[in-house]
N, C-alpha and C positions, 0 to 999 in steps of 0.2 A: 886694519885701516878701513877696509870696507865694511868692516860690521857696524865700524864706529858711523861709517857715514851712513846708513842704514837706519840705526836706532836715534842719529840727530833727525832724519829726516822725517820720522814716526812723530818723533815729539815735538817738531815746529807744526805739521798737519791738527797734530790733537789739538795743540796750542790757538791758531786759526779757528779752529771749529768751533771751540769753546767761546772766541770772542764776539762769536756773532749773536752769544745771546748775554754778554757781558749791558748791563747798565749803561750808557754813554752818561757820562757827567760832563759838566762844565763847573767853572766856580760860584753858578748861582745856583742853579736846579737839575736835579736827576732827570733823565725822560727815558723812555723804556722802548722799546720798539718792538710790536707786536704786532701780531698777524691782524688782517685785515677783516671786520666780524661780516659775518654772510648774510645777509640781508632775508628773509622771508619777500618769495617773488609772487604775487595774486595775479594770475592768468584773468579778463575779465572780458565777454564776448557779448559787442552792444551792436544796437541798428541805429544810433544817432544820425541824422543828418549830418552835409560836408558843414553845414552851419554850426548845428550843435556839437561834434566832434572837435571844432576848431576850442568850443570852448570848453569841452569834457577832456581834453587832451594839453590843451595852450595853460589851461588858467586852474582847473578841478583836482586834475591829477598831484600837475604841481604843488597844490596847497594841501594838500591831504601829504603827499611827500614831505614836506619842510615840517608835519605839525605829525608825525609817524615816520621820522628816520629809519625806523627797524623793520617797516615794509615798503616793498617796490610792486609799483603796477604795471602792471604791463597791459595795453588795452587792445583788444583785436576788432574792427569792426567790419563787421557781414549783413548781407543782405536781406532786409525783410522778407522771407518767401518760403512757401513749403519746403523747400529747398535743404533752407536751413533747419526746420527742424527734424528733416529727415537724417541732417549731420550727426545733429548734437542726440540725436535717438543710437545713430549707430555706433557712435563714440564711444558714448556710453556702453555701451556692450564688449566695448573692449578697454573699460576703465581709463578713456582717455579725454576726457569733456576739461571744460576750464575747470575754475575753481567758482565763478562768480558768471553768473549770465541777465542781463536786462533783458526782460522776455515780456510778451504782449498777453494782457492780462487774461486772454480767451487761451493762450496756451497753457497756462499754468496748470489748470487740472490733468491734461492729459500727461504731461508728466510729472506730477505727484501721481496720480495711478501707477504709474510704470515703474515706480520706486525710485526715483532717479533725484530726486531732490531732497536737501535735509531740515526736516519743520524744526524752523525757527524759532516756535513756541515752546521749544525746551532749552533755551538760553534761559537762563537764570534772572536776566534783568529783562526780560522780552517783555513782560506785564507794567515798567515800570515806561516803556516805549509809545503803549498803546493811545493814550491819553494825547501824544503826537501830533495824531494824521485823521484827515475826515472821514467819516463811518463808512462814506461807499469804498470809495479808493482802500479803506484796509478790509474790506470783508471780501475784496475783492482776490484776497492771497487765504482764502480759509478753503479747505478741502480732507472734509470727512473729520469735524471737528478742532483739525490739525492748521496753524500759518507755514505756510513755506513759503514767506517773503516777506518784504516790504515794500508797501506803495512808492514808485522809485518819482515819476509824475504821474500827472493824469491829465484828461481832456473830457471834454463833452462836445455836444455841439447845440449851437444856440440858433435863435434866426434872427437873421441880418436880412433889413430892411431896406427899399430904395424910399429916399426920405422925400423926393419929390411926388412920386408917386401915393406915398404916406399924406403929405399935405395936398393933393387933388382932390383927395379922396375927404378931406376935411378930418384928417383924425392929427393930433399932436402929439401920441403917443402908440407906440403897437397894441395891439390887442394881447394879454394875459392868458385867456380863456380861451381852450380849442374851440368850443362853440362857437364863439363871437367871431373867432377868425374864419371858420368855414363859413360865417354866415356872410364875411365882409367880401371874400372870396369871390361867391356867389352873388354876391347884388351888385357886384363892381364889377365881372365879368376877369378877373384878375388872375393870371399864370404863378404859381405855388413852381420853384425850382427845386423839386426832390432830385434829388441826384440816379437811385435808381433803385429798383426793388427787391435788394439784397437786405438781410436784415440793418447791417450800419445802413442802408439809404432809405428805408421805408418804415423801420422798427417807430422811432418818433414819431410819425403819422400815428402809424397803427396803434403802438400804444396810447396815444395823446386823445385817440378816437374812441377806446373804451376797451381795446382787442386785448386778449392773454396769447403767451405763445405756450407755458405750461402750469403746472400746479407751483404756489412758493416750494416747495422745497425741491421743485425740479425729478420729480417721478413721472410726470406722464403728461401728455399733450390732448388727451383725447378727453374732451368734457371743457376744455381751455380755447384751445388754437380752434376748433368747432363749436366753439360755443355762440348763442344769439348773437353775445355781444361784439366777437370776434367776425360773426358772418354779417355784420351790420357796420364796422369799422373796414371789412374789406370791400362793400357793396360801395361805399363813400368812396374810398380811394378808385373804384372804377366808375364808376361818376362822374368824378372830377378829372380822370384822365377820358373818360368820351366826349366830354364837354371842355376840352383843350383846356381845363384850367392844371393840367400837368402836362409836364413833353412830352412828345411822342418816345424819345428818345430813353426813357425811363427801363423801358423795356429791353431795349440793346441799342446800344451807343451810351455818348457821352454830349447831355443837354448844355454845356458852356454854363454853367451856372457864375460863374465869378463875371464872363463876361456879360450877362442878362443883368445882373442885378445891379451893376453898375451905372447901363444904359438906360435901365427902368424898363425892358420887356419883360424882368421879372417882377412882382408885389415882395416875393421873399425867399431866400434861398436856406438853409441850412447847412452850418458848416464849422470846422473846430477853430480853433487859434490859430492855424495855421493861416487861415486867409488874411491875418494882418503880418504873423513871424515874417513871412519870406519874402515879404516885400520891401522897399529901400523907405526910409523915412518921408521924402519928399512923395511917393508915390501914397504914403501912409495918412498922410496930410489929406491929398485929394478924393482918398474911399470916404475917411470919415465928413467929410463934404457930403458924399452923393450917398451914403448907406447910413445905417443906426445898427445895433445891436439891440438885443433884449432878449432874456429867458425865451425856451422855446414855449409856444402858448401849452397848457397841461389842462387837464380834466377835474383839476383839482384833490390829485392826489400827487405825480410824480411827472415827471417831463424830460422827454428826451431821452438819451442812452450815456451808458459812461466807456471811458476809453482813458486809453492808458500804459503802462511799463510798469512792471513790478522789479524787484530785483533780489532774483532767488541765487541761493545755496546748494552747488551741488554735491549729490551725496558720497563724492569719490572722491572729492580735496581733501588734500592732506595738510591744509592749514585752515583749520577750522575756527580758529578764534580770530585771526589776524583777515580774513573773509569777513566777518561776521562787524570787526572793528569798522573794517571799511562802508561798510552794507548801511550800518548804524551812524558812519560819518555825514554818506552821500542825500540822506535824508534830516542833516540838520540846515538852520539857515544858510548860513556860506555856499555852500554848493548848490542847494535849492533857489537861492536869487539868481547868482552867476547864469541859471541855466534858464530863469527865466525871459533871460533875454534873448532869448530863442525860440521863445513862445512855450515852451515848457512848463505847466504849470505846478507850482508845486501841491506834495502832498502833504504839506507838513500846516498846520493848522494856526500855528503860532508864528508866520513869516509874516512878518510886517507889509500889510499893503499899502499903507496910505499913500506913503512915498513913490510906491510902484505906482500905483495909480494912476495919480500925475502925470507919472513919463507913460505909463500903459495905458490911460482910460478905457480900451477898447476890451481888455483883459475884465473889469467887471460885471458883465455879463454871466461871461464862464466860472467867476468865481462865486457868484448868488447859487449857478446851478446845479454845482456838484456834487452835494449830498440830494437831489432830487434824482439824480440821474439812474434810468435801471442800468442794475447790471445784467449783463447776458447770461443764461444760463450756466453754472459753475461745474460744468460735466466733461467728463473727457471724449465726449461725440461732440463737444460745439461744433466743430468742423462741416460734421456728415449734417449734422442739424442746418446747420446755413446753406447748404445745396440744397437740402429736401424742401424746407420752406421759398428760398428762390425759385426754384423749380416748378413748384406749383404755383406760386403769383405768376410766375413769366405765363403759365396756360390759361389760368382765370383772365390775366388780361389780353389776352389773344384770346379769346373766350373759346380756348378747346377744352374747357369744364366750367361746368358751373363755381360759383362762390362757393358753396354748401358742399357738392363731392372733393372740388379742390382743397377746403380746407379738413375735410375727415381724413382724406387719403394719406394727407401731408403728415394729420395727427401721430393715425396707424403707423406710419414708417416711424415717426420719431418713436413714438412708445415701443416697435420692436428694439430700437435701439438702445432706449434707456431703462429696458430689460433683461439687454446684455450685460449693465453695469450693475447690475443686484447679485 
């Protein structure tokens, strides 16, 4: 009797087991119940603002979800700062970085040097991409032949005008031409609000004025950053700061430029999209009252500097397509307008503006001047580069060196540097 109860028991257990992968039927349709499929997860580490993150996370994420069921984003957002790329350097070294990182377009070389990113340009439809995005913003991901990215936005900066101060002066429209603008400068007695003498605060002067900082293809500084024309673009910017028509503050501090050029102590400031994004509507109403935009004035080759996000590939994801999908998505219309409304601009060359326009107008500035704009040096010293040249404008304008020794010294240091990278 007991074996008997035994061996029922065995075979009602089997019996059970078996039915849990039995077919359910009803009298209209079979359904089958199966495990639940695993989703491919993309780890993604951005510096969005609390602004743009609302909409990279509320409105981006979600739509790339619903139109890519088979992958999950996961978004992480950290802080613009050394900081951070001291993270994602050391992560790296123990195979633990995201999969996807939106990185500031002056970082990018220093980590393709360091092997840590994977070029892009060996995707298969990578070439069928290019035709895209505009020519500064994607050459802006090229390093050592090689893309490892895609122009994610970009920015420049333009100058923004006090428009009462513009019509005192009898002019109806800004001046185009650096010439014509130093010369309006000068005979109007007129305060220029450069921000400060870091390359992003001074570089658009200097360039706009005639200066190089190195050779095009970014070898050497020495014969460039000392050259006539460079110690003749820097003699101008100290000029115009001994004769007050720059802030004192240029030098250390911070000149109030948003608030100068509002009130009209400044003639002009220089500054990106941001200065209309982060403001409220009704406050957006009132600048374009008191300020104008327009290209920054140029020399008649190129004007201003470029800026921007790429969004690279790194070389330790173990989901390399489904990365690569999203990378490819985040750069079409859809996500490029959404994110325009955060002053974002996009890179993609084919987003309709007209429409944006309208509701943007203040955005048409920055978008005439983005294939004008230089790009920074595409080297993995930008960093040390942007101290050395700071460094030595801070002493020429504190005049504890000359123009001439200031800017050879500065050369020298850079070309040690960019003779470490040969």
């Amino acid at each position: 009797m007991r074996l008997f109860q035994i061996i029922l028991g065995f075979v009602l257990l089997v019996v059970m087991i078996g039915c849990t992968n039995l077919t359910i039927i009803d009298e209209h349709s079979p359904a089958k119940i199966e495990e639940d499929q695993v989703n491919e997860k993309i780890e993604i580490w951005h510096t969005y603002s609390e602004q743009e993150t609302k909409i990279f996370e509320n409105e981006v994420i979600p739509l790339f979800e619903q139109e890519h069921p088979e992958i999950d984003i996961k978004p992480v957002r950290q802080a613009h700062n050394k900081q951070l790329m001291s993270s994602l350097i050391s992560r790296a070294s123990v195979n633990s970085t995201p999969d996807i990182i939106r990185m500031d377009i002056t970082w990018m070389p220093k980590f393709a040097d360091l092997k840590l990113l994977y070029p892009v340009s060996r995707f298969d439809d990578f070439n069928e991409l290019k035709n895209r995005f505009y020519d500064a913003p994607l050459k802006s991901n090229v390093f050592e032949g090689s893309y490892y990215g895609l122009p994610l936005n970009s920015n420049t900066k333009v100058a923004i005008y006090n428009r009462q101060v513009l019509s005192d002066i009898g002019l109806k429209t800004p001046p185009r031409k650096m010439e014509e603008f130093i010369q309006i400068i000068e005979e109007n007695n007129l305060k220029i609000g450069m921000l400060n003498v870091h390359t992003w605060g001074s570089l658009p002067y200097f360039y706009g004025l005639g200066g190089e900082l190195t050779d095009p293809n970014h070898t050497k500084a020495t014969g460039y950053l000392d050259s006539e024309n460079s110690i003749k673009a820097v003699k101008k910017l100290v000029e115009l700061y001994q004769n007050s028509n720059l802030p004192k503050q240029i030098v250390s501090g911070y000149p109030e430029t948003w608030q100068n050029i509002r009130n009209g102590n400044y003639f002009m400031i220089d500054e990106g999209p941001w200065f209309y994004s982060v403001q409220p509507n009704d406050e957006i109403a009132l600048i374009n009252k008191q300020t104008i935009s327009a290209p920054f004035p140029d020399n008649g080759e190129s004007s201003s500097i470029l800026g921007g996000e790429n969004i690279v590939m790194t070389k330790g994801t173990k989901h390399r397509e489904a990365a690569w999908t999203f990378m490819k998505w985040m750069t079409t219309d859809t996500p490029q307008k959404l994110l325009l409304q955060a002053g974002l601009l996009p890179t993609n060359r084919h987003v309709p503006f007209s429409g944006n326009l309208d509701k943007y107008p203040y955005y048409k500035s920055y978008i005439e001047s983005i294939d004008q704009a230089h790009l920074r040096p595409q080297v993995p010293e930008w960093e040390q580069i942007n101290d050395i040249y700071t460094n030595y404008l801070r002493q020429i304008f504190y005049e504890q060196v000359s123009v001439e020794d200031g800017l050879k010294k500065a050369a020298m240091e850079i070309d040690q540097l960019l003779a470490l990278d040969k």
